[in-house]
C-alpha positions in Angstrom: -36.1 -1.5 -71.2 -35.3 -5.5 -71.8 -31.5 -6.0 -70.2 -30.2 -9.7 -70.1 -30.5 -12.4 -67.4 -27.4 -11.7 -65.5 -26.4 -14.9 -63.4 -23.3 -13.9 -60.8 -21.4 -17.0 -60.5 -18.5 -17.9 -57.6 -16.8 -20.1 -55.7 -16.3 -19.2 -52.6 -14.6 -21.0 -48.8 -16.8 -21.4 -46.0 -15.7 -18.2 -44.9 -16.8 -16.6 -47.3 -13.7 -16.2 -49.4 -12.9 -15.8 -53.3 -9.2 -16.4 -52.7 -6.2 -16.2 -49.9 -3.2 -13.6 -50.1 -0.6 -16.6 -51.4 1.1 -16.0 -55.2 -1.2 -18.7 -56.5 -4.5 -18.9 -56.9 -6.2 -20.5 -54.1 -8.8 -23.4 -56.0 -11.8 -23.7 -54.1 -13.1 -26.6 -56.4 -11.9 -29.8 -58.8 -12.2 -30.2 -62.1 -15.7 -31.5 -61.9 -17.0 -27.8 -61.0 -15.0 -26.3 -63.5 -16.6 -28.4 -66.2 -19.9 -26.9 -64.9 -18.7 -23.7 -65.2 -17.6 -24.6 -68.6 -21.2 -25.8 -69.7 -22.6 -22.2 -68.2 -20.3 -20.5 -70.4 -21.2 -22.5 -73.2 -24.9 -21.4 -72.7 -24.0 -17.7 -72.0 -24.2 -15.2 -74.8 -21.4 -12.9 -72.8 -19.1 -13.4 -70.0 -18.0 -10.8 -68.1 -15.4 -9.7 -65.8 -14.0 -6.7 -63.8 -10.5 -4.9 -64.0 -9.5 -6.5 -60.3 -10.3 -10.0 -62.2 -8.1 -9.5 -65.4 -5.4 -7.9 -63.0 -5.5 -10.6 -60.6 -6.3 -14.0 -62.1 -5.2 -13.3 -65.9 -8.2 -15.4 -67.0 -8.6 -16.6 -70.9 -12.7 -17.0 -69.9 -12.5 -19.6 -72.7 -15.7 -22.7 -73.7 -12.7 -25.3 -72.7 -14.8 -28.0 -74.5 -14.6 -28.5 -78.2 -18.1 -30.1 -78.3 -20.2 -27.3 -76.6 -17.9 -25.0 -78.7 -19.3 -27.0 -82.1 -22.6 -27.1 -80.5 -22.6 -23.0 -80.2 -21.6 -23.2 -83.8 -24.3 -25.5 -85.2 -26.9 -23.2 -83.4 -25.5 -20.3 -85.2 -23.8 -18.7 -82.5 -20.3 -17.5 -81.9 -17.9 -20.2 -81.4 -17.0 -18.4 -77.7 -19.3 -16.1 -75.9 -18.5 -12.5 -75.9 -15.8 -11.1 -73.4 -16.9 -8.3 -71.3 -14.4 -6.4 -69.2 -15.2 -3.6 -67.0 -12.8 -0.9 -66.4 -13.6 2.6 -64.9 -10.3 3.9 -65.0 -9.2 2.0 -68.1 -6.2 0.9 -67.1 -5.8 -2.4 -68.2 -2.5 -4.8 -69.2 -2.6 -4.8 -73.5 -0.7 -8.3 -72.6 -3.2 -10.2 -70.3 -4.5 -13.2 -71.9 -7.6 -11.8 -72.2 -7.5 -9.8 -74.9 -5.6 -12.3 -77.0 -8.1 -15.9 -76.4 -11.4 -16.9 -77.8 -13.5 -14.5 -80.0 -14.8 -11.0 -79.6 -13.9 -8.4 -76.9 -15.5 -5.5 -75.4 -14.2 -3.1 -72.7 -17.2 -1.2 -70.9 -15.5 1.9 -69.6 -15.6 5.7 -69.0 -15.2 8.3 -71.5 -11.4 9.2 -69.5 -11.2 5.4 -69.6 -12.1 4.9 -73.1 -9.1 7.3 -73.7 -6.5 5.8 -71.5 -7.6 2.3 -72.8 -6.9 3.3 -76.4 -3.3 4.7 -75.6 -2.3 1.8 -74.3 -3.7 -0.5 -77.3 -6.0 -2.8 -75.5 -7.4 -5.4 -78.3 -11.1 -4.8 -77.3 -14.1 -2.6 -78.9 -13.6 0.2 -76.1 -17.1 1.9 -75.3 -17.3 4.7 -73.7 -20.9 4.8 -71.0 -19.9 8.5 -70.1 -17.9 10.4 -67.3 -19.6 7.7 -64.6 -19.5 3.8 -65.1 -23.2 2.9 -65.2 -24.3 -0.2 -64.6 -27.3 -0.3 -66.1 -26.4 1.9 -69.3 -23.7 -1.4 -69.8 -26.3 -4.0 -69.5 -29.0 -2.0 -71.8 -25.9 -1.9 -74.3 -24.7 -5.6 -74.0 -28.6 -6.1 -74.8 -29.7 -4.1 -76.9 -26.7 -3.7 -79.3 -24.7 -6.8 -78.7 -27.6 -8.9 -78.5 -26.8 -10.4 -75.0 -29.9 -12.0 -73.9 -27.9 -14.7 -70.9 -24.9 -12.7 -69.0 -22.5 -15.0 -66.9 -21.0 -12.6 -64.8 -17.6 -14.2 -63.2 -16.3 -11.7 -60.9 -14.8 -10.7 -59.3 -16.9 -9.6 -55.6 -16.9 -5.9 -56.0 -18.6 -6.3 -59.5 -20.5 -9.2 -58.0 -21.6 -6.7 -55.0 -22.0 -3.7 -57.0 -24.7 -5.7 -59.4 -26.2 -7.2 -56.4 -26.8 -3.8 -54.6 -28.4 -2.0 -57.7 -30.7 -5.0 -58.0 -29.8 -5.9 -61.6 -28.6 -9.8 -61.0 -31.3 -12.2 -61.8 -29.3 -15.3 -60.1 -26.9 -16.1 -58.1 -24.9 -19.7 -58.7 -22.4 -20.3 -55.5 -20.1 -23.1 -54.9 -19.5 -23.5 -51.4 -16.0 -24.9 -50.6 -14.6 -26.4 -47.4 -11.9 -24.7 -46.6 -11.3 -22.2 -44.4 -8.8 -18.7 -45.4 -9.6 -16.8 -42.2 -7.0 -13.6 -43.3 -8.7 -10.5 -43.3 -6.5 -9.3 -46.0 -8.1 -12.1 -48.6 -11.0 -11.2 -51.0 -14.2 -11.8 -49.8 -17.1 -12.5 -52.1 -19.1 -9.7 -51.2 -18.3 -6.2 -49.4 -20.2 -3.7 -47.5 -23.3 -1.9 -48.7 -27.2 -1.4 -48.9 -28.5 -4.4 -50.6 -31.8 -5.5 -52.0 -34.5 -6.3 -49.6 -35.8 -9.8 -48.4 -34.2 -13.5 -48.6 -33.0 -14.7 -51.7 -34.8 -18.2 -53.0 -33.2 -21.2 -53.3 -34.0 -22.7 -56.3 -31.6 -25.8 -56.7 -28.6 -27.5 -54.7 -26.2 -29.8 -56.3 -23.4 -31.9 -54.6 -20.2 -31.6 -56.9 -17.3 -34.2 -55.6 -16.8 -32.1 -52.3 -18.3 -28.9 -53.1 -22.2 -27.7 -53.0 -23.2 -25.7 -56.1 -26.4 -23.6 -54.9 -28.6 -21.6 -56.8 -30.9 -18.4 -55.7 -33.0 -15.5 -57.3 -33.5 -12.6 -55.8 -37.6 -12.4 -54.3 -38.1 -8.5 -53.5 -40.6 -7.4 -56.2 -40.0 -3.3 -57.9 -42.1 -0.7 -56.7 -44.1 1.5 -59.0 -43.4 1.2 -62.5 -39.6 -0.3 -62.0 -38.9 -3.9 -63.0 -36.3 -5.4 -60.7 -35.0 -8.9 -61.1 -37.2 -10.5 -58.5 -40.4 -9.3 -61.0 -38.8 -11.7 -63.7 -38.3 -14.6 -61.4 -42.1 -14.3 -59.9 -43.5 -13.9 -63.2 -41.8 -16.9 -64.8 -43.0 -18.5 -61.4 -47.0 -17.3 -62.2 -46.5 -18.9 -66.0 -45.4 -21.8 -64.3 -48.2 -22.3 -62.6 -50.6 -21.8 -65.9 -49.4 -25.2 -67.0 -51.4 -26.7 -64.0 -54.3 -25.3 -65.1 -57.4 -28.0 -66.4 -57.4 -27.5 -70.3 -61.0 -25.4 -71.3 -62.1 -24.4 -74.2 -63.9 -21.8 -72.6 -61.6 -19.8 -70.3 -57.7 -19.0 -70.2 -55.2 -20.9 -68.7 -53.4 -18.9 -65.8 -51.1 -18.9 -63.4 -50.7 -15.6 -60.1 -48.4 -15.4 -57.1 -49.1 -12.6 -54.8 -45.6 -11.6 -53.2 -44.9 -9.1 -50.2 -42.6 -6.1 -50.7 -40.0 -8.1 -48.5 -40.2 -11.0 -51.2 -42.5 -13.5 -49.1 -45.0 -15.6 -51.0 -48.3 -14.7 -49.5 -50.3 -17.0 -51.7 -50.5 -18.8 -55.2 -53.0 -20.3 -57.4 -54.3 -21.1 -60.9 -57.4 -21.1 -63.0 -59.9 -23.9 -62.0 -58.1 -24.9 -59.0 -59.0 -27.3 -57.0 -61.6 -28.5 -59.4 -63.6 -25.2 -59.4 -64.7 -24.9 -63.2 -65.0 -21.2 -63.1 -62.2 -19.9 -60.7 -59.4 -17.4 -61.9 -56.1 -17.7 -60.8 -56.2 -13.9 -58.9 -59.1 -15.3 -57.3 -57.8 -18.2 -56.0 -54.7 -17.1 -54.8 -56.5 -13.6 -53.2 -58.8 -16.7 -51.2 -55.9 -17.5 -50.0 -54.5 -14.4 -48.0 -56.0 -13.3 -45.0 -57.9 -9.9 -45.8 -56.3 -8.4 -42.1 -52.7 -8.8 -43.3 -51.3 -5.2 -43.5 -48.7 -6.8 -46.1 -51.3 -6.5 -49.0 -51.0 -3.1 -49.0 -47.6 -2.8 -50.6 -47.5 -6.0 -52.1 -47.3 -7.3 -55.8 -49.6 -9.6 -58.1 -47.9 -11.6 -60.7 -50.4 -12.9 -63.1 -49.5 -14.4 -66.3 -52.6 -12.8 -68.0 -53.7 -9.0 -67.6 -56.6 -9.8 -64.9 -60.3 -9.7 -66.2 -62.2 -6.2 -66.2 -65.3 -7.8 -66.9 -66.8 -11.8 -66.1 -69.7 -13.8 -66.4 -69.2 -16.5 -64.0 -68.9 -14.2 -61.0 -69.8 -11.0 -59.6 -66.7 -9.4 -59.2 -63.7 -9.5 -61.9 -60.5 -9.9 -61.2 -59.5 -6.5 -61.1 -61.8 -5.4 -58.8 -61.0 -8.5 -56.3 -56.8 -6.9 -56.6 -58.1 -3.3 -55.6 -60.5 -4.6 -52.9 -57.6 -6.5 -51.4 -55.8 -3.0 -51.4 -53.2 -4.2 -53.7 -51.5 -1.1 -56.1 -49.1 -3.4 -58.2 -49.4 -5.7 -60.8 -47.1 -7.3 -63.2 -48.3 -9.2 -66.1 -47.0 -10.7 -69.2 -49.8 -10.7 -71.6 -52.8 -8.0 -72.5 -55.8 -10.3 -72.4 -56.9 -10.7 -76.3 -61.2 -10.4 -77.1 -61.1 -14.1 -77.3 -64.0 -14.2 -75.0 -64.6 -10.5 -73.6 -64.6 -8.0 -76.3 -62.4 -4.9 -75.6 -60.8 -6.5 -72.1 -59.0 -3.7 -70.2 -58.0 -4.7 -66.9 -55.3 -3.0 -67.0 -57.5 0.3 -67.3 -59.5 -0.5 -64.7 -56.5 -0.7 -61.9 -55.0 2.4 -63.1 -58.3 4.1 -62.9 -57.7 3.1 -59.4 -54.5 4.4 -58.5 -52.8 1.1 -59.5 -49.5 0.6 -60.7 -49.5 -2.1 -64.2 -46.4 -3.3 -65.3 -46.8 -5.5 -68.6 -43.1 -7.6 -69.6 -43.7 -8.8 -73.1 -40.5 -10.7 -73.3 -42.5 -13.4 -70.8 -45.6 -13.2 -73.5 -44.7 -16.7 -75.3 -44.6 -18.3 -71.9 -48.0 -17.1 -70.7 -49.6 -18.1 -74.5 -48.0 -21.9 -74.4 -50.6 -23.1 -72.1 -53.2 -21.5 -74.3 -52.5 -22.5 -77.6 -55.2 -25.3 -78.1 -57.5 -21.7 -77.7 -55.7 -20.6 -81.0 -57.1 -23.0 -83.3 
């Protein structure tokens, strides 16, 4: 199932900490930063927070700015994102400042918290996930019935972590501050735990008065047939790479990246690289890898188009050129149409093979754009 972009964003000392143990809140950055955060917010459909956040910080989690408020409106949004708290146990102040700023509230709870939470009054539709708090039963509902397609997830570091570890945060945004806390005692950003494999990518840096904002996604693909967040950021990165492609009037437009299971790039390419007329983007970026490495075997192919089952430019499609490179996983965003190959089915052709497809529609519209001169 779809579930929203969820970007974890934090501030955080060079020692890794989201506060000190002083009464006030320690401020890791000026008011430059916090406009940032203010224009993410702005963008976001929902922000959310856990119960050590609310408890701790008392946060409004408001869009400070009047004109990205108006701008929400005049695009027929909400004039504030949705507020998302998470609460196993329920047990929540009906007084925090949360519950009485900006526009709607949610509480994402147990079904004993769901209780507790209505006995004491909290001003928040209180949904109940179950006896457990499931992450990924609150994310399916923030998308699928509260239409959350961009989650701005602000803390604090054991939701940060907890996301992190079941591999459902698409992005992390970190501002690094220089300071120093140093008391074991203090919050850190991120606590103990199996994470997901591999490095994260960094995607953008930005100097902020003294503080550096930095960006990464996650680069560890799924296995089998489940999507983790590293499979959206690889294929966004594959229809990227279709917009390089030389325009034809004769052949698709399309981008592939062929990514380890640790999240290392083996190779990329893109139809008619390199000025080849008649080259397909599996097949330039499989030219690419060295037919030895043992890394193949459990790796991933991200191709913006279902790869060809059947060609007349070369021997061997583009199917058969994955499986021969003993690749079991692909991850595409669009079924190839019979625009030029009647009844195109690579996608049957791996499967037949023991391989793994994985098709993400949502990612269609980007794989089409640098196609649509083929549509008239």
């Amino acid at each position: 199932m779809p579930l929203p972009h969820v970007l974890l964003s934090a501030a955080v000392s060079l020692d890794g900490y989201l506060d000190d143990t002083g009464p006030e809140r320690l401020l890791l950055s000026g008011p430059a930063d916090f406009d940032r955060v203010d224009e993410v917010r702005a963008r976001a459909d929902a922000i959310l927070v856990g119960a050590g956040t609310i408890r701790a910080d008392n946060p409004r989690l408001l869009v400070n700015s009047a004109e990205r408020r108006a701008a929400r409106v005049a695009a027929g949004k909400a004039e504030y994102p949705l507020k998302v708290a998470v609460s196993g146990g329920g047990e929540l102040d009906p007084a925090a400042r949360f519950w009485h700023t900006g526009g709607e509230k949610v509480l994402l709870t147990t079904d004993d918290g769901a209780r507790r939470a209505r006995e004491l009054g909290i001003g928040a539709d209180v949904v109940a996930l179950g006896p457990e708090l499931d992450w990924h039963a609150a994310l399916e509902y923030l998308h699928d019935r509260r239409g959350v397609r961009r989650l701005m997830v602000e803390g604090g570091g054991t939701v940060h972590s907890q996301l992190l570890q079941r591999e459902l945060a698409d992005e992390l945004q970190l501002v690094l501050a220089p300071l120093l806390v140093g008391d074991p005692a203090a919050p850190r950003l991120f606590g103990p735990g199996a994470y997901q494999r591999g490095r994260l990518a960094l995607v953008g840096t930005r100097r902020i008065e003294d503080v550096v904002l930095m960006r990464y996604r996650p680069t560890a693909p799924g296995t089998g047939e489940r999507v983790a967040p590293a499979d959206r950021y690889w294929l966004e990165v594959a229809c990227e790479l279709a917009g390089l492609c030389p325009p034809s009037q004769t052949a698709f437009s399309v981008g592939a990246v062929v990514v380890a299971a640790d999240g290392s790039e083996l190779a990329r390419g893109y139809s008619r690289e390199g000025g080849d007329p008649v080259v397909h983007a599996e097949e330039a970026a499989l030219a690419k890898t060295d037919p030895s490495d043992a890394r193949l075997a459990g790796a991933t192919v991200y191709s913006s188009l279902e790869p060809c089952a059947r060609r007349a430019s070369r021997p061997a499609p583009c199917a058969r050129l994955i499986l021969d490179a003993g690749v079991r996983r692909v991850v595409t965003a669009w079924r190839e149409p019979d625009t030029f190959v009647a009844g195109a089915d690579g996608s049957g052709v791996l499967a037949a093979q023991g391989a793994t497809v994985v098709v993400m529609p949502e990612y269609e519209e980007a794989a089409k754009a640098p196609n649509r001169h083929l549509e008239r």
